[in-house]
C-alpha positions in Angstrom: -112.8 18.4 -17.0 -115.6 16.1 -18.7 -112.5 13.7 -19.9 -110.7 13.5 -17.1 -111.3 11.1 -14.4 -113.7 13.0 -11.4 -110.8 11.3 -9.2 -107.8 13.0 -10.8 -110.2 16.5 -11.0 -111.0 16.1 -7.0 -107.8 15.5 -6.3 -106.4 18.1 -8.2 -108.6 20.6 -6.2 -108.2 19.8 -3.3 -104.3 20.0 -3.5 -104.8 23.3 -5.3 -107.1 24.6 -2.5 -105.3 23.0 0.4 -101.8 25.1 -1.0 -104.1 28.2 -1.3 -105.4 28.1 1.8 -102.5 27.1 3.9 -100.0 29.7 2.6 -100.5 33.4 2.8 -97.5 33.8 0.4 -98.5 36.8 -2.0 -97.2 35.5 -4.9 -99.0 32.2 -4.2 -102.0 33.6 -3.7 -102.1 36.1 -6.4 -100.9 32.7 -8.9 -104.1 31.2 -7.1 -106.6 33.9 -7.9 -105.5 34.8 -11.2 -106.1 30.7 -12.2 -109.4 30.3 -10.5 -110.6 32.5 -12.5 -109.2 30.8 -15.7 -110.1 27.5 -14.7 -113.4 28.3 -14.0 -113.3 29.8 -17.7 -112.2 26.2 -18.7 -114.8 24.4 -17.2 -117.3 26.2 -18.9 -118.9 29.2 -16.7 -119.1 32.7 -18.3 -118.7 35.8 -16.1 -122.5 36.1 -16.3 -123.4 33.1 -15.2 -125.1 32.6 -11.8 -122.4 30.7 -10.5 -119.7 32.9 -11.9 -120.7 36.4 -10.4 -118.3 38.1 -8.2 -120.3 37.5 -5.0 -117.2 35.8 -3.4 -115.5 39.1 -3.6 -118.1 40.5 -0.8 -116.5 38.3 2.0 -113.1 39.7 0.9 -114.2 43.0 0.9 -115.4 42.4 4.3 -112.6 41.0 5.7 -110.6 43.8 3.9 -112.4 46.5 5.7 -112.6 44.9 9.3 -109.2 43.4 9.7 -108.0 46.9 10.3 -110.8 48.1 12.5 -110.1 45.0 15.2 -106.3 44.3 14.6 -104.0 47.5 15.6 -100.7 45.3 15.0 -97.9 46.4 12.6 -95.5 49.0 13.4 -96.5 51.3 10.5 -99.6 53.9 12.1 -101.0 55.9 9.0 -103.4 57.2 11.1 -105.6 57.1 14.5 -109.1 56.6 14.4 -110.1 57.8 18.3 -107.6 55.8 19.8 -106.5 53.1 17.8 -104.4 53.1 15.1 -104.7 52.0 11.5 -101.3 50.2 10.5 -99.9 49.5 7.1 -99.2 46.0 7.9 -103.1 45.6 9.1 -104.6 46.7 6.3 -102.0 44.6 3.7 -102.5 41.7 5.8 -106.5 41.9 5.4 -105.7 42.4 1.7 -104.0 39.2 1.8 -106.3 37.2 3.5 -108.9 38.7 1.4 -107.3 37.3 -1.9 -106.6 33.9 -0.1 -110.7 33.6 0.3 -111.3 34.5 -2.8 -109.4 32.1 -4.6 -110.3 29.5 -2.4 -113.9 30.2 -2.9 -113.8 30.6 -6.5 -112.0 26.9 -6.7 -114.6 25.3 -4.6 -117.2 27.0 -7.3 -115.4 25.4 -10.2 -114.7 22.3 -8.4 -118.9 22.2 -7.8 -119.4 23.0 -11.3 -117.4 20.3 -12.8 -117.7 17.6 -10.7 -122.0 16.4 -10.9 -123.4 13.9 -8.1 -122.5 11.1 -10.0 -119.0 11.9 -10.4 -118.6 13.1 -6.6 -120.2 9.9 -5.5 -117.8 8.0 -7.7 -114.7 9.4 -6.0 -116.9 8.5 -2.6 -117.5 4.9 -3.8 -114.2 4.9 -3.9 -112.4 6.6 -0.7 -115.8 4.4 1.3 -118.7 2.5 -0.4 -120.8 2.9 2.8 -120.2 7.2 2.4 -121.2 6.5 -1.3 -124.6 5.1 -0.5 -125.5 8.1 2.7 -124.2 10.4 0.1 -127.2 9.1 -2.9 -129.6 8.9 -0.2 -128.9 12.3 0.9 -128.8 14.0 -2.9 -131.8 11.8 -3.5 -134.0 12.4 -0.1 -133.4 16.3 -0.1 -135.2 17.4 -3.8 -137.8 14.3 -2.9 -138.5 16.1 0.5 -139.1 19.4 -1.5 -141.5 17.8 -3.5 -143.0 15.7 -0.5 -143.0 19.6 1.4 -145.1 21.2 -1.3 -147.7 18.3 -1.5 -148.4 18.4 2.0 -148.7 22.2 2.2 -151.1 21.9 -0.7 -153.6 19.4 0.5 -153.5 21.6 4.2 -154.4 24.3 1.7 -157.1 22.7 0.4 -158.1 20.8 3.7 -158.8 25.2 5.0 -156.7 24.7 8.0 -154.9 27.8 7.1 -156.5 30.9 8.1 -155.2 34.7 6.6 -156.1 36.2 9.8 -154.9 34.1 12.4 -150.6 34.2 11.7 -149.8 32.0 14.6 -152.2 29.7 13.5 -150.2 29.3 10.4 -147.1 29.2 11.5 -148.7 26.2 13.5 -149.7 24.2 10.4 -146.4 24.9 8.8 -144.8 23.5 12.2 -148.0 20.3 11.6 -146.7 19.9 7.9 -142.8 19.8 8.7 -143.3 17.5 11.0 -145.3 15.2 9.0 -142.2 15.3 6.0 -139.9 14.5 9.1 -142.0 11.4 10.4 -142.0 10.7 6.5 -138.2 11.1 6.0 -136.7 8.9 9.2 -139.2 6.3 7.8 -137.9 6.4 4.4 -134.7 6.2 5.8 -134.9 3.2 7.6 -137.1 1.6 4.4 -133.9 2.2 2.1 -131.6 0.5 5.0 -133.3 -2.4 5.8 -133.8 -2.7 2.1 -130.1 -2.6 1.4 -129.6 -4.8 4.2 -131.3 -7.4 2.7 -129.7 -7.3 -0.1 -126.2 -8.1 1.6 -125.1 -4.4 1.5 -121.8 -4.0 3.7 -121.7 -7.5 4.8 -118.5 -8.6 2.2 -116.8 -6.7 -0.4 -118.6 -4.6 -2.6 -118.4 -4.3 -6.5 -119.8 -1.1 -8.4 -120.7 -0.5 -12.2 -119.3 3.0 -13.6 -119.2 4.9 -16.3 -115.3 6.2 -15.7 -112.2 4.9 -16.9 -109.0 5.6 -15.4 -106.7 5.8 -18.4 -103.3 6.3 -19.0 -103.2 10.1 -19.8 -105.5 10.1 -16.1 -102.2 8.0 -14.8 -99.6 10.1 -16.0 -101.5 13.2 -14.8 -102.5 12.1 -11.2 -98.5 11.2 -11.1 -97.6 14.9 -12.4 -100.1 16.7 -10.3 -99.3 14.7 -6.8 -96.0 14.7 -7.5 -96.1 18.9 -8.2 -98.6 19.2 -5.1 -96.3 17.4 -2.4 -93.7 19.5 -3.5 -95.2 22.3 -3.0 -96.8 21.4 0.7 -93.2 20.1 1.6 -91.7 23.4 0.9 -94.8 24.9 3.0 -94.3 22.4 6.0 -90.5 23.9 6.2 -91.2 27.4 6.0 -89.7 28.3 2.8 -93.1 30.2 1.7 -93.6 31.9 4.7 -94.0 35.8 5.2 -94.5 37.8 8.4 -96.6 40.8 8.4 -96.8 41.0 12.6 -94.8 43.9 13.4 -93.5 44.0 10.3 -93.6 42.6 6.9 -90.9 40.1 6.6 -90.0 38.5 3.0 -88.0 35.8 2.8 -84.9 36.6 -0.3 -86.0 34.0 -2.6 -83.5 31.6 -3.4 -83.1 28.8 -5.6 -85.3 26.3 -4.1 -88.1 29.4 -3.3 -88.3 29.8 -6.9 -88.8 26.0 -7.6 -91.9 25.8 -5.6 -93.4 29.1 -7.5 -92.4 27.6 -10.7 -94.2 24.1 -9.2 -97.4 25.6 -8.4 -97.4 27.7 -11.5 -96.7 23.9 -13.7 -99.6 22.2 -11.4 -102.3 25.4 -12.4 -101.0 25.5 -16.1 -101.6 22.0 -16.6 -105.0 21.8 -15.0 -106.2 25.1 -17.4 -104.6 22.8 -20.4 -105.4 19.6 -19.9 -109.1 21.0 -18.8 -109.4 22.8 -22.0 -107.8 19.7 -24.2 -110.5 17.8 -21.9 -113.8 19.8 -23.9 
């Protein structure tokens, strides 16, 4: 979503996550892990990226094969294993949970892929100037204390305090050198405060310079996508998507309104996949 405000783009995952994750309707969660997929697609990652292999699917498997082995409810037994059963509903409702995970994961990945540290500290200035500024210290401090890490381990290196034969003793440096980069850290910590302090940092209202516009097409989107998330929730808050597997698998006869909120959440991922793809 290079186009699109990062505000309207955080937003719109985290209403798309918090639905996924807050339901375990199948049809909402199979809507959800067929459109991860495709927004991730979207935003620009290929299935052999780094960031795009199926490594979230290991969790679900996981939770796919253990959910049976430690829950024994559901009235269906297919079979004993010593003395605990293996129901039907167990294994479907690990299945379910499983796909909810997924999805979940997979829109966290795009959401990390699309949204850079400027843009996520943009929606931060935003929602609290004073989490803005921890947040570029942090981004900044952690690559600099890398850097700061491998310099110090260097020049004990060359200083010969590390010895091949002696592992405790190196383990000991390493414990020296870490605890030189922390000494280092808290004081470049406090540097960067009382430097901002000076400068009149969180003592009146702040103004900040960006790059983003919020436009009209980033209007008229927010409005569709808040107005198709609420929706959505408000139909989740009154049990209108809920299913019971516990003893037995329980699905609600759709009705009118049912079918709105699939139709809803179905709208809110179509237009992220366009409007993403219209956005590159």
């Amino acid at each position: 979503m290079e186009r699109v405000n990062p505000r309207v783009n955080f937003i719109f995952f985290v209403l798309v996550s918090g639905i996924t994750m807050f339901s375990l309707n199948p049809v909402i969660l199979c809507m959800s892990l067929v459109f991860s997929f495709l927004i991730c697609a979207t935003v620009g990652m290929q299935l052999d990226e780094k960031k795009m292999r199926f490594w979230p699917f290991v969790p679900g498997i996981i939770v796919i094969l253990v959910n049976p082995v430690f829950s024994h409810n559901g009235s269906t037994v297919l079979l004993f294993i010593g003395d605990n059963p293996l129901t039907l509903e167990s294994v479907i409702y690990g299945v379910v949970s499983a796909t909810m995970l997924v999805s979940v994961l997979y829109f966290f990945i795009c959401l990390s892929y699309s949204m850079s540290d400027d843009k996520f500290m943009y929606v931060c200035g935003f929602l609290s100037p004073k989490l803005s500024l921890m947040l570029s210290m942090v981004f900044r401090l952690i690559p600099l204390m890398g850097r700061k890490m491998k310099e110090a381990d260097e020049a004990a290196r060359c200083m010969g305090m590390y010895k091949s034969e002696n592992i405790f003793s190196d383990i000991k440096v390493k414990l020296h050198v870490f605890s030189v980069i922390t000494t280092w850290s808290l004081e470049h910590g406090i540097t960067t405060a009382d430097s901002m302090d000076a400068r009149g940092y969180g003592r009146r209202r702040q103004s900040f310079y960006s790059v983003f516009k919020f436009t009209l097409r980033d209007k008229i989107y927010l409005l569709l996508i808040l107005v198709l998330g609420i929706y959505v929730i408000f139909g989740i808050a009154i049990h209108k998507l809920n299913v019971s597997y516990y003893p037995d698998i329980i699905i609600t006869k759709p009705d009118v309104y049912t079918l709105s909120l699939y139709v809803s959440f179905l709208v809110l991922l179509i237009s992220g996949v366009l409007l993403n793809k219209k956005g590159r």
